[in-house]
C-alpha positions, 0 to 999 in steps of 0.5 A: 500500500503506497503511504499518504503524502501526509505520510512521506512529508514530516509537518503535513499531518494537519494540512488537510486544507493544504498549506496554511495561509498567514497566522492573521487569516487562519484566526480571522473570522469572516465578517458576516454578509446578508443571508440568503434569500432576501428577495422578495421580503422586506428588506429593513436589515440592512441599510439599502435603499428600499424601492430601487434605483432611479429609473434614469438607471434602469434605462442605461443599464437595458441600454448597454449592447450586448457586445459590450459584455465582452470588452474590459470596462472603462472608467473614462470621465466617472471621476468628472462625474463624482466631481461634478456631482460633489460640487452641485451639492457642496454649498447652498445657492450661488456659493455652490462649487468645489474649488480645487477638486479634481478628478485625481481628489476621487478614487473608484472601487467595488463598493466603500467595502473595497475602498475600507479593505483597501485602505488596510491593505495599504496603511495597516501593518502588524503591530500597527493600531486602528482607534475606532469606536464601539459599537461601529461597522463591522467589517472594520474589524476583519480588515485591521485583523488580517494586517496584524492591527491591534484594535482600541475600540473606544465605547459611544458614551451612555446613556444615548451613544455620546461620541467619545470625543476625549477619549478618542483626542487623547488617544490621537496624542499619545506619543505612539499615534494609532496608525488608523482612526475609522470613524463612521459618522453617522455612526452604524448602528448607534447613529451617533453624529460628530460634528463636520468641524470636529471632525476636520479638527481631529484630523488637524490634529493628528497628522501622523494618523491617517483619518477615515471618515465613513459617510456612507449615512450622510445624506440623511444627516447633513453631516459631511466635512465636504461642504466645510471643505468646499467652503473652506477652498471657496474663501481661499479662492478669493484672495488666491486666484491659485488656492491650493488643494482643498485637502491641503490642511488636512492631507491625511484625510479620506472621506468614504462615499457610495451609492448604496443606501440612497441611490439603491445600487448596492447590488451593483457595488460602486463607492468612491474615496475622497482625498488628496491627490497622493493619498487616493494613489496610494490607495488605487495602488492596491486594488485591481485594475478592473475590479468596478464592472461595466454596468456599475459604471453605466449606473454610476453616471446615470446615478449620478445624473438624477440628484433629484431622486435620490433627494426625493427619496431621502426626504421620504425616509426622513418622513417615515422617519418621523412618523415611526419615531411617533408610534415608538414614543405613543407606544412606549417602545423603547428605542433609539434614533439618532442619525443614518436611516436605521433605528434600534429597538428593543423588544419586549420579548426574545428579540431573536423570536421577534426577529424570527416572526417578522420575517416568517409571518410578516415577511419583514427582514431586520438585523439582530444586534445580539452579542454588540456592545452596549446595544445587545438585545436590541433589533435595527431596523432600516427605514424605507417609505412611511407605507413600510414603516406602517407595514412593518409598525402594525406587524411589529405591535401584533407581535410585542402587543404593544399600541391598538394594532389601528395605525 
């Protein structure tokens, strides 16, 4: 009987996966993508946008031949297109503009993920550190794993989520700076807000530390350094008629952007870094040169072309917003609601029960926060239009027994 390999090569005996990938990976457990079979439900779990993207999109994308499939996508005039878009929305009447943003301020990637995973790949080394906050996204985690990064995950304040602004200034000047400061402003899942300034402070602040912003949520807050910026690089410009690169003062500074939760093509995977011309470089250097598919592109522009949409719609979820914040607070519902177009509530009973009963009776899909800091127990729920809220609120009060069940 002729021996294994396992057998004729000592130190193979545990190697039935083949050979072992870096320690960082092998300890590393996967951050959790949506399950399955969401199709067809409603989907308030994870943060999308709720109805589908503008029909401008819709168009361009049946519009695309069938010849094109076979060709390698081209990215031509996106990053003009960003700009574009970026400067309409930068300012409020007459003083809208951007100046100094260029289409080297803007990189391109397979959805923010990408972008997060790249900025790891790029800046993240073992023994580096990332400062974050906590309860946060969490596929910041995994990312600063797999380079080998401790983690200084500050708690939000309670109660009501503070953001722990001295904690995290302290830590930026300590004499061993972290390497990495995440911030997800509006923060996802407490929706705790940092003031614009505040934010462009601690970056000011901390020039050795590289300052990631995560504004996925912004449009429902208004919370964005980019109008600051813009305005910034506006006074500039009056004195300077070569006002210098809007990111100059802050040139450790990238801003994370997308397309998912308003202008609904999370399904299509399209965001965007913004940041010093050398700073996005060094990022672009890590991804792949293809990775953003042709009919992501195609969307992207049409995306970005129909501003009136995705305004549209992020006013109906602020409506919806308010609406359901009325019946919690009528009901006695205990939840929380911040920023961001998700929510946190507590139920009553076993939340993994409620969770379970929405989906199976109601056909309603929301996310467990079991396990997370200061927030286990809770459910969060996206917010979509005031005809789903109203759909999932009688849903909810049949199965917590809570209100008349009349709204």
């Amino acid at each position: 009987m002729t021996a294994s390999l396992h057998d004729q090569v000592p130190g193979l005996a545990n190697l039935d996966g083949g050979p072992p990938a870096r320690p960082e990976v092998e300890s590393l457990r996967a951050y959790s993508a949506p399950l399955e079979g969401r199709r067809g439900l409603l989907r308030l779990d994870f943060n999308e946008n709720t109805v589908g993207p503008s029909p401008r999109v819709v168009e361009a994308i049946r519009a695309i031949p069938a010849e094109q499939y076979a060709v390698y996508p081209e990215y031509e005039g996106l990053r003009e297109a960003v700009v574009a878009a970026l400067a309409a929305t930068a300012g409020a009447g007459e003083s809208r503009g951007f100046p100094g943003l260029t289409a080297d301020h803007i990189g391109l990637f397979n959805g923010v993920d990408a972008a997060i995973h790249a900025v790891f790949h790029a800046y993240g080394d073992r023994g580096d550190r990332l400062l974050t906050t906590s309860p946060t996204f969490g596929y910041y985690d995994p990312c600063a794993r797999m380079q080998g990064m401790t983690i200084e995950a500050i708690p939000y304040g309670m109660p009501g989520f503070g953001f722990p602004l001295a904690a995290i200034q302290a830590a930026l000047a300590a004499p061993q700076p972290p390497k990495l400061l995440l911030l997800c402003n509006p923060n996802n899942p407490t929706g705790t807000r940092l003031a614009a300034e505040q934010v462009l402070a601690l970056a000011a602040a901390a020039p050795r530390t590289l300052v990631v912003v995560d504004e996925l949520y912004e449009a429902f807050t208004g919370d964005s350094v980019l109008p600051v910026l813009a305005e910034r690089a506006r006074a500039a410009g009056a004195t300077d008629h070569f006002a210098a690169d809007p990111f100059a003062a802050v040139p450790n500074l990238l801003v994370l952007r997308s397309l998912a939760k308003t202008a609904g093509l999370a399904g299509l995977r399209i965001g965007f870094a913004i940041g010093s011309p050398e700073l996005v470089d060094r990022i672009s250097r890590v991804t792949g040169p293809y990775d953003i598919n042709s009919f992501a592109v195609t969307a992207a522009f049409a995306a970005l072309e129909d501003q009136a949409y995705v305004d549209g719609y992020v006013a109906e979820v602020l409506r919806a917003r308010d609406w359901l914040a009325e019946q919690l607070q009528a009901a006695g519902v205990r939840h929380h609601l911040a920023g961001g177009n998700y929510l946190l509530i507590w139920p009553k009973t076993d939340p993994a029960l409620v969770e379970a009963r929405l989906r199976d009776e109601a056909g309603i899909l929301v996310r467990s926060m079991a396990g997370k800091p200061l927030i286990d127990g809770s459910l969060r729920l996206s917010l979509g239009t005031t005809e789903q809220m109203q759909r999932f609120w009688r849903a909810y009060q049949v199965i917590e027994k809570v209100g008349d069940g009349s709204s």
